[in-house]
N, C-alpha and C positions, 0 to 999 in steps of 0.2 A: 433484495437490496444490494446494489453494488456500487463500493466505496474505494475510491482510489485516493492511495495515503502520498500524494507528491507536496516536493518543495526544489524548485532549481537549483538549493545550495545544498551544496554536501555535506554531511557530518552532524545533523539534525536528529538522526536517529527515524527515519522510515521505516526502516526495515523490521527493525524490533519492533516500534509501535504496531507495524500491518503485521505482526507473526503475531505477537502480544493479544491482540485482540481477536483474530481470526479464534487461536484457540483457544478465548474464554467463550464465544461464542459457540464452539464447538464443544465446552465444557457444559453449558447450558443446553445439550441437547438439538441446537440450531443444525440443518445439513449445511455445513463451512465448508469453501473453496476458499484456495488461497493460490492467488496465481502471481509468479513471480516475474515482470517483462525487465528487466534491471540485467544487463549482461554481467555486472558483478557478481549480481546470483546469490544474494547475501543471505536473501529470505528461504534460497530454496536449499542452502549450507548448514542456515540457523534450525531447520526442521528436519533435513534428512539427516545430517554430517553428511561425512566418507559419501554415502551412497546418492547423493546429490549428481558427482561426477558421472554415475555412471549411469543414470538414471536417464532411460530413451522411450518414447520420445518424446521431445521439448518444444516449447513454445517456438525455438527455431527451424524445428522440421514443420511445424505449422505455415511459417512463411515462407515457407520456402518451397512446400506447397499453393499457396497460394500465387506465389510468383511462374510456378509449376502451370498453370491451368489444367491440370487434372481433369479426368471427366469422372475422373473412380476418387472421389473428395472421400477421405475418412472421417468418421462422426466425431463429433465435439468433444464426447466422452475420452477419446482414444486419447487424447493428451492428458488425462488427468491421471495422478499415482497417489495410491495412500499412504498415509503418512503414520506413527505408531501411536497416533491419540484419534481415540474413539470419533466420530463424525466430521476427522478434519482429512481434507484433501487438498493436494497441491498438482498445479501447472509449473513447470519446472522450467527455469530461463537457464540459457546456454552463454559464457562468453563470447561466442560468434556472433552473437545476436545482432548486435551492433552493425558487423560486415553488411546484413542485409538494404542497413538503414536508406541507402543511394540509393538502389532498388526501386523499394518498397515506397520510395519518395516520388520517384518516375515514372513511376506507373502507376503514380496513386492509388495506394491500398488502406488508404486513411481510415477506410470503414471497415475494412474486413476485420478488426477485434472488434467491434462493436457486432458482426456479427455475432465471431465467437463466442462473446460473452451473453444475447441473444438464446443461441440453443444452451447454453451451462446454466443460465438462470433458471431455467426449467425445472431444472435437478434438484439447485442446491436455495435454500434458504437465507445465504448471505454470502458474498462473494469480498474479497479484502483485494487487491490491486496494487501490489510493491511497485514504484515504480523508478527510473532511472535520476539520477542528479543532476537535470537536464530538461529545457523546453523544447525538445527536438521530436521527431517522428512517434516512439514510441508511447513518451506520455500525451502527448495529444492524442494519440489513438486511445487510450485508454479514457480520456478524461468527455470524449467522443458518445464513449459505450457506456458510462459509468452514471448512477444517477445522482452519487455525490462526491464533495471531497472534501479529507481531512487534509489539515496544513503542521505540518509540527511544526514546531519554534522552539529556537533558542534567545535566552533574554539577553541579547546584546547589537548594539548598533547597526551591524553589518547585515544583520536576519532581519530589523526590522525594515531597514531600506529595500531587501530583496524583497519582502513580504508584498510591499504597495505593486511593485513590477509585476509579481505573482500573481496578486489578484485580481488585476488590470487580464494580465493572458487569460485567466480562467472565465472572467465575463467574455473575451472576445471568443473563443471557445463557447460559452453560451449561446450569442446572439451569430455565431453564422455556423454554427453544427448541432449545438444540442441545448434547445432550449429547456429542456426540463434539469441541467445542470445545477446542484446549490453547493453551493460553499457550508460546508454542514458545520465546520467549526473548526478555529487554531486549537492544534494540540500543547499548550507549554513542557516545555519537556525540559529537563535536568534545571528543575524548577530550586530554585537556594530563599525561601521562603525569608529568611533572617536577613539578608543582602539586602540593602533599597535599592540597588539598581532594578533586579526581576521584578522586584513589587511596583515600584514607580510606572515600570515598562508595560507590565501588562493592565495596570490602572490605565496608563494613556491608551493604550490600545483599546479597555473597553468605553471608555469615554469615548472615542471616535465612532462608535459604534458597531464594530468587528465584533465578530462573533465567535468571543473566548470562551473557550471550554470551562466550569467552575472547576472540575478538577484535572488538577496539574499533576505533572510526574516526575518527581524527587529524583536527585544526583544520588546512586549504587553503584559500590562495586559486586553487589550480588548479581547483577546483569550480565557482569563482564563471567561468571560463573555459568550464568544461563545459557549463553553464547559458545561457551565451549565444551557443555555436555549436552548440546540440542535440545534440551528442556525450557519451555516460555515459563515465565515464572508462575503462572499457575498450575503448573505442573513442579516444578523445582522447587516451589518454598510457599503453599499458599496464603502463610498467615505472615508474611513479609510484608510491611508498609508500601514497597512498590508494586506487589500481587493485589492489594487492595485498594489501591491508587489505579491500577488499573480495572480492576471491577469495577469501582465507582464511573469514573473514565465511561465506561462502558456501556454504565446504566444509563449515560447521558447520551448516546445515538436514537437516533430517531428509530422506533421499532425494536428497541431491545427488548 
């Protein structure tokens, strides 16, 4: 299964949620890939730290072969690095990543992650897809290869307008690249249970019919903890209401 966690708006929280769950899947025994195309690299910061930087080679030496035509192409495998929790591995994105994007637009390589990810599913058992704060080159590539996507949300006016924009791209991405694409579910995220505004917001949204995740993911500052000793919270604190928000979280993917 391969699930890529986009939203054009920034500050939603991707990154966490595709690390987050990558390794509880990987805690469950699952072979997890977690491949990071995001030139901020957040995902691939949140799991290596420090060793993030120096870690070669990267989803950017990947295009940049491809842009290469190589006749000596190296295997799938070669870009992936493991990471220090048991059955979890990562594709590592590079801030240059980005430079490639005119490129790889020009010469249409819209498909070649969808290769990639093609030979890596072979391998791995679940595949997570961080992807950029942005509807440009990269996540559409991803959303191309991928057979679903998670949306994270924040409950407030400005996400939910982007949201309809969103969903609108991701059908047209269905119907002329990848018909087996689903919208597998909104993630609510720094969810304020007590507030009416979150409760009203995501009642309206499942009354429309969208297809909201039952469980949400509570406002921590244990995260901001998570985040700076590279531990996902099921590693850093498993019996923490946001470690078990995301289990549940979890249980609800299709195939868990």
């Amino acid at each position: 299964m391969k699930r890529v966690i986009f939203n054009q708006k920034g500050g939603v929280g991707k990154s966490t949620i595709a690390v987050n769950l990558a390794a509880i899947a990987a805690s469950q025994g699952k072979r997890t890939l977690l491949i990071d195309i995001d030139p901020q690299c957040n995902s691939s910061r949140y799991v290596l730290g420090a060793a993030a930087h120096a870690a070669t080679p990267t989803l950017k030496d990947y295009f940049e072969q491809v842009l290469s035509f190589s006749q000596f192409a190296l295997p799938a495998g070669h870009y992936v690095h493991p990471t220090p929790f048991e059955n979890l591995s990562l594709v590592v994105a590079h801030p240059e990543l980005g430079d490639l994007q005119s490129k790889l637009e020009s010469r249409n390589k819209i498909y070649k992650l969808r290769d990639l990810l093609r030979e890596l599913g072979k391998e791995y058992d679940e595949i997570f897809i961080d992807t950029p704060p942005a509807y440009n080159f990269f996540s559409q590539a991803a959303l191309i290869g991928a057979d679903s996507c998670l949306i994270p949300f924040d409950c407030d006016d400005f996400s939910r307008q982007a949201l309809y924009t969103l969903i609108n791209n991701i059908k047209e991405i269905k119907a002329d690249h990848n018909s087996d694409l689903a919208i597998e579910g909104i993630v609510v995220n720094q969810f304020q249970p007590r507030a009416s505004l979150p409760r009203r917001m995501v009642e309206q949204l499942t009354e429309e019919g969208l297809p909201v995740f039952e469980n949400k993911l509570s406002s921590s500052i244990r995260i901001r903890e998570s985040h700076e000793r590279n531990l996902p919270m099921i590693h850093l604190d498993r019996n923490h209401k946001l470690s078990q928000e995301y289990l549940a979280l979890y249980g609800e993917l299709k195939g868990s």
